[in-house]
C-alpha positions as CSV (number, residue, x, y, z in Angstrom):
1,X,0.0,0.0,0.0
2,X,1.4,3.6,-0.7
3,X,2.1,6.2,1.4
4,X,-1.2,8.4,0.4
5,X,-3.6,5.5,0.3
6,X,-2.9,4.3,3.9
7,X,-2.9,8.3,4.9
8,X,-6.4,8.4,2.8
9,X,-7.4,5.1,4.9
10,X,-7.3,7.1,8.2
11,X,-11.0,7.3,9.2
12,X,-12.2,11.1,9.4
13,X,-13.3,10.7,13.0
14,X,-10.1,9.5,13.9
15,X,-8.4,12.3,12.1
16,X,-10.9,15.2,13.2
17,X,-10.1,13.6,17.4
18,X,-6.5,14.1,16.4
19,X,-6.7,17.8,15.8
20,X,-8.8,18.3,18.4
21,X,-6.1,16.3,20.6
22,X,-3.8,18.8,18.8
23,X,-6.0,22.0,19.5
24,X,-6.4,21.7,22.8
25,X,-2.5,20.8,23.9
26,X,-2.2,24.2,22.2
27,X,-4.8,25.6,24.1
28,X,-3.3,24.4,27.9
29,X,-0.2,25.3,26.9
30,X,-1.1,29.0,26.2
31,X,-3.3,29.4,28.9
32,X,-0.4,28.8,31.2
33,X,2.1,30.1,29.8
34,X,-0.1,33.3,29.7
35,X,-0.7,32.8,34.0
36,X,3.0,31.5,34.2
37,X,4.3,34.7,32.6
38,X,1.9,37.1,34.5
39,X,2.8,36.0,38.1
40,X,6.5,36.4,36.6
41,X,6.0,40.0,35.2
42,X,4.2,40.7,38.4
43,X,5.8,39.1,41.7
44,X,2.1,37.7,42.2
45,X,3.5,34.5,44.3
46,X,6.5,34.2,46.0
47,X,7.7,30.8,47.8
48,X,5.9,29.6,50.9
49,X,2.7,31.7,50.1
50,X,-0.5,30.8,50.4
51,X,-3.2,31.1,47.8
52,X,-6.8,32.1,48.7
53,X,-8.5,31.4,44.9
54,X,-12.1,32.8,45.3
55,X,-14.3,30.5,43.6
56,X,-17.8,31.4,42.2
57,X,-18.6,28.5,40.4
58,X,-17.8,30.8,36.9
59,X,-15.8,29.6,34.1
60,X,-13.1,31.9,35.1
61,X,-12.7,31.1,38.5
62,X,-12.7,27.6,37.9
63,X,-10.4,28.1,34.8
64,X,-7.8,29.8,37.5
65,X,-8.3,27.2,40.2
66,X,-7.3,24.7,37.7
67,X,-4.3,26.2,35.8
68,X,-2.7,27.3,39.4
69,X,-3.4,23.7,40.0
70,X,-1.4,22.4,37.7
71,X,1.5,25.2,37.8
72,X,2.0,24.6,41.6
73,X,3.0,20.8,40.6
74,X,5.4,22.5,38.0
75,X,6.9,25.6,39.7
76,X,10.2,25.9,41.0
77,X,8.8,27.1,44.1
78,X,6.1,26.1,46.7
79,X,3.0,27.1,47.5
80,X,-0.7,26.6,48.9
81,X,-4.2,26.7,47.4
82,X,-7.1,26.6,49.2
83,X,-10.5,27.2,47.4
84,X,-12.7,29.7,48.7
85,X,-16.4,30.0,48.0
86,X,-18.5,32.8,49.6
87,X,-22.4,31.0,49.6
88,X,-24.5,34.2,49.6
89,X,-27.9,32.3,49.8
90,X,-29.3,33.3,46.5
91,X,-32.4,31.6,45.6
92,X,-31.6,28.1,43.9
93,X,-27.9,28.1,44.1
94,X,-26.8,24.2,44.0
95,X,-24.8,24.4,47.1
96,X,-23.4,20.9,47.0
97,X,-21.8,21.5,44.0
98,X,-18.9,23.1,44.4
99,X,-18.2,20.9,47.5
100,X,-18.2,17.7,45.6
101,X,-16.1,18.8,42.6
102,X,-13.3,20.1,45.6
103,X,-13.4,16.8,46.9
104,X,-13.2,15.2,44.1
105,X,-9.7,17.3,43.2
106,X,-8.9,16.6,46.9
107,X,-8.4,20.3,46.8
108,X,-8.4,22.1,50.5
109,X,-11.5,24.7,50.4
110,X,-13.8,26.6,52.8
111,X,-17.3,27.3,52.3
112,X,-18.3,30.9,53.8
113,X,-22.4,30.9,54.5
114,X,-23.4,34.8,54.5
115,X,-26.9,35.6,53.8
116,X,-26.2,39.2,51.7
117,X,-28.4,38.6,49.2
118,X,-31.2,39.3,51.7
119,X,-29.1,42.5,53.0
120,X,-29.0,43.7,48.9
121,X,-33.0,42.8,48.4
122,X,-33.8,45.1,51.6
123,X,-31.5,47.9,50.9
124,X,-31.2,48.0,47.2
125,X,-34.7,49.5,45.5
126,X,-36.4,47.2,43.4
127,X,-35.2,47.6,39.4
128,X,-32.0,49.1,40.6
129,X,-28.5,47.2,40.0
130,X,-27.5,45.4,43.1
131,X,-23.8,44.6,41.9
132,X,-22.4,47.2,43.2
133,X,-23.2,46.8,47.0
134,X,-22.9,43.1,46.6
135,X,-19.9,43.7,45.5
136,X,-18.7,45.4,48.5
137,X,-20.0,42.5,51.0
138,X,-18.3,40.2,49.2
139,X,-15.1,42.1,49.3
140,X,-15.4,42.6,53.3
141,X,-16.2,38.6,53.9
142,X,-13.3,37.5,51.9
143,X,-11.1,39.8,53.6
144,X,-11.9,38.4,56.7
145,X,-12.2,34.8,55.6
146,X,-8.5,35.1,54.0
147,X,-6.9,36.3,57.6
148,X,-9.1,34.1,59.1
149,X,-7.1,31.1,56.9
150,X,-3.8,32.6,57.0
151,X,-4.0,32.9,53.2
152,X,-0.9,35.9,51.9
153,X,-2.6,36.2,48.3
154,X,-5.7,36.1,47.5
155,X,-6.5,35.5,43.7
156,X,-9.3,36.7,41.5
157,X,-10.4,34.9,38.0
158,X,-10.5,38.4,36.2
159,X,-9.3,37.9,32.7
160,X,-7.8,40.4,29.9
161,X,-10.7,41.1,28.6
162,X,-12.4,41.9,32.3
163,X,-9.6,44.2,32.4
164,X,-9.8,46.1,28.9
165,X,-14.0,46.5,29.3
166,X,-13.2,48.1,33.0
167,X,-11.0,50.4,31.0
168,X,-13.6,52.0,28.7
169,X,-15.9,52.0,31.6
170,X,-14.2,54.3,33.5
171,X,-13.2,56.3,30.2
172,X,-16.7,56.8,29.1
173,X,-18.7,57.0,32.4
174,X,-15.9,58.1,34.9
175,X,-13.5,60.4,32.9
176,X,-10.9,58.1,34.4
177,X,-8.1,55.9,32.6
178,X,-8.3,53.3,34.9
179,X,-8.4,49.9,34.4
180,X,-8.0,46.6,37.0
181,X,-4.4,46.4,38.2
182,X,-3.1,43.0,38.0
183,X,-2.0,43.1,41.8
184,X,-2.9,45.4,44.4
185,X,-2.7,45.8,47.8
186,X,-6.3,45.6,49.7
187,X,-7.9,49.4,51.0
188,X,-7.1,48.6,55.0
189,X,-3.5,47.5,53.9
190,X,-3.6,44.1,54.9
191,X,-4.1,41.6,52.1
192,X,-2.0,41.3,48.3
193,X,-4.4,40.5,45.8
194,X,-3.4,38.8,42.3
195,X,-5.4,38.5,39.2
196,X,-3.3,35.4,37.5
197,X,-5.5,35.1,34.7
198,X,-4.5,39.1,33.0
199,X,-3.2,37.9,30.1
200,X,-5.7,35.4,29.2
201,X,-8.3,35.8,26.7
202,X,-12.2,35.0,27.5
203,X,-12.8,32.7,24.5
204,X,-9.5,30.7,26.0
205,X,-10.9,30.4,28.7
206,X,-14.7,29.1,27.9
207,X,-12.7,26.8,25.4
208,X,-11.2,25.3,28.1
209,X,-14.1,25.4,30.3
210,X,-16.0,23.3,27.7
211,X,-13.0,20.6,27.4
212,X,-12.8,20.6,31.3
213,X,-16.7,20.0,31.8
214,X,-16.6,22.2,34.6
215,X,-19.8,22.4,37.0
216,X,-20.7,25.5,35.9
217,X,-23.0,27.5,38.1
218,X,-25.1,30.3,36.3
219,X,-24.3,34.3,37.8
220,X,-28.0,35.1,37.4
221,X,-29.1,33.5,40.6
222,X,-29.9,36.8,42.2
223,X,-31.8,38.2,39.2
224,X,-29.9,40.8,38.5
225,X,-29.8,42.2,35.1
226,X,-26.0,41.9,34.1
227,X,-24.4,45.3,33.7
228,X,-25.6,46.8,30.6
229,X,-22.8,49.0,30.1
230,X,-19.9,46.6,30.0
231,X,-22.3,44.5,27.8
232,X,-22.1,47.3,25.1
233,X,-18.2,47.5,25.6
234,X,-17.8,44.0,25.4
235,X,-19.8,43.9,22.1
236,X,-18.1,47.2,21.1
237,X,-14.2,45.1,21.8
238,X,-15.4,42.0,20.1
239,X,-16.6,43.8,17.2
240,X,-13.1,45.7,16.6
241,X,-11.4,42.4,17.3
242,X,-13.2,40.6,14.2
243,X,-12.7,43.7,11.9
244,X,-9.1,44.7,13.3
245,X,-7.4,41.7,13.6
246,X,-4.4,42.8,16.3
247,X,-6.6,45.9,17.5
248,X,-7.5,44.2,20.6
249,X,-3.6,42.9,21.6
250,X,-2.0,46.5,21.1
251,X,-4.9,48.0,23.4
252,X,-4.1,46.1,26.3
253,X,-0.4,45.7,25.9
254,X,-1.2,49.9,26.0
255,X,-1.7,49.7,29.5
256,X,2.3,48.6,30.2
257,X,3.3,51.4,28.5
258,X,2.5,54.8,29.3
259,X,4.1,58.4,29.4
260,X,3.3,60.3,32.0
261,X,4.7,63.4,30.4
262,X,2.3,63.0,27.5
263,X,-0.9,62.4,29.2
264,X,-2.4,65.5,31.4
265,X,-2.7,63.9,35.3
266,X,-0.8,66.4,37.4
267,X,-0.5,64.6,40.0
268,X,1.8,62.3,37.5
269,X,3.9,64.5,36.1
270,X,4.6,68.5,36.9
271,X,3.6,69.9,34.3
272,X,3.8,73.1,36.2
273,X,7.6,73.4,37.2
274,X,8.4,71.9,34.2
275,X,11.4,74.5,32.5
276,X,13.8,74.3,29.7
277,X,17.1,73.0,31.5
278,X,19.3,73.6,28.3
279,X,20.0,69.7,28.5
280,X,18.5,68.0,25.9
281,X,16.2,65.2,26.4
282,X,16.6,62.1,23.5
283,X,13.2,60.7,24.5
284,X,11.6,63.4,25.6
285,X,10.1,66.4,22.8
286,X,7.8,65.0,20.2
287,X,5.4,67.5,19.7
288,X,6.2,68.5,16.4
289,X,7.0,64.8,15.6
290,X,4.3,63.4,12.5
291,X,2.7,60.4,14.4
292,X,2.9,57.5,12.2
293,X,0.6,54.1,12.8
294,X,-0.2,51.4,10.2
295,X,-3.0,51.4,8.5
296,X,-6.2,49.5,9.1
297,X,-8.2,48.8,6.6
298,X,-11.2,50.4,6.4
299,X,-10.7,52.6,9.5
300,X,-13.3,55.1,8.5
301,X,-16.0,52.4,9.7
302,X,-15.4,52.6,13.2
303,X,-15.1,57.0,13.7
């Protein structure tokens, strides 16, 4: 038999499982090289730290759990995970869950029982968004949990594109350039919190989601209507992302790479006692500089 008569002899369904086999080895891989080179760029774990990963029962969260997971059996150094999920008492959330699939991974985790979502119903009037004081609980109660477990990071499943929405949020509605820092240090000083998943797309991650099978647990429990604003950005991202091919990557890798001097914050730069010192500057005047960018194709579209 020749060489292209047995390759034509391969059943399709064996060669379709092959690229998926294929597909989604390319897929782990990028996913953590994507967290392995965040908490790299960022310092987000150090050895001997302990790793509080809040777990909703999202895609995300479960995405993170997973990949730090499989990076603590691979990392030069050592650390803890213990899987945290704050039970809010929502109507119809499947409590057991998130329990059995821990146990399953013999993963340590803690199950916090706070009823907030009767604290939002009472204060919150009806038709009004209740994210944002949910929000707040949440943030309080995991606090507490995390000194309560001795955890030194605690670690949120936000994602890149969580991060570039946020971003145009606070451009459009709070005249701020402000996006979700990768790490951060909590508002009463005490906790380090680390967003591993910053450089990973969303459609990685609901790829891998789907391969994984994850117990997903819907985020509509408490019938609030998801925020309509970053629905509109997230539509607006996709949409230049599917005509601008690169758009999307050069935006976010933005956020690494700004000049103070050419922005307008004060506070950032002073602009006010700023002279001429007679010393010139290689990097510094540009103003009469021609900006040049390449051209997209039809870039009128979008203005």
């Amino acid at each position: 038999m020749s060489i292209a008569s047995s390759v034509i002899a391969i059943p399709a369904t064996a060669r379709s499982a092959e690229r998926e086999r294929l597909e989604t080895n390319k897929l782990a891989k990028r996913l953590r090289r994507d967290v392995g080179q965040a908490i790299g760029d960022f310092n987000m774990i150090s050895n001997g730290d302990k790793v509080m990963v809040c777990l909703s029962g999202g895609k995300d969260s479960y995405g993170l759990l997973d990949i730090l997971l499989h990076l603590r059996a691979h990392a030069p150094i050592e650390f803890d995970i213990v899987a945290v999920n704050l039970d809010q008492k929502q109507p119809g959330f499947p409590a057991d869950v998130l329990p059995n699939y821990l146990e399953a991974l013999g993963v340590p985790y803690h199950i916090e029982t706070q009823d907030t979502y009767s604290i939002v119903k009472r204060v919150v009037p009806e038709g009004k968004t209740t994210c944002g004081l949910c929000s707040r609980l949440r943030r309080g109660i995991l606090y507490r949990v995390a000194d309560e477990l001795g955890a030194t990071r605690i670690a949120l499943g936000h994602h890149r594109d969580d991060i570039l929405q946020t971003l145009f949020l606070n451009m459009f509605f709070g005249s701020k350039i402000k996006a979700m820092p990768p790490k951060l240090v909590s508002d009463d000083g005490k906790h380090v919190v680390i967003r591993p998943l910053a450089y990973c797309q969303e459609e990685d991650l609901a790829a891998w989601a789907e391969h994984k099978q994850f117990p997903i647990i819907p985020c509509n429990l408490c019938g609030s209507q998801e925020n309509l604003q970053r629905q509109n950005i997230k539509a607006m991202l996709q949409d230049w992302d599917k005509r601008f091919p690169g758009r999307i990557k050069n935006l976010f890798r933005s956020l690494g790479n700004i000049v103070p001097s050419h922005m307008m914050d004060r506070d950032l730069f002073d602009f006010a006692n700023l002279e001429a010192t007679g010393i010139a500057d290689p990097g510094g005047d540009t103003a009469f500089d021609a900006l040049e960018f390449p051209k997209e194709p039809n870039a009128v579209e979008w203005l």
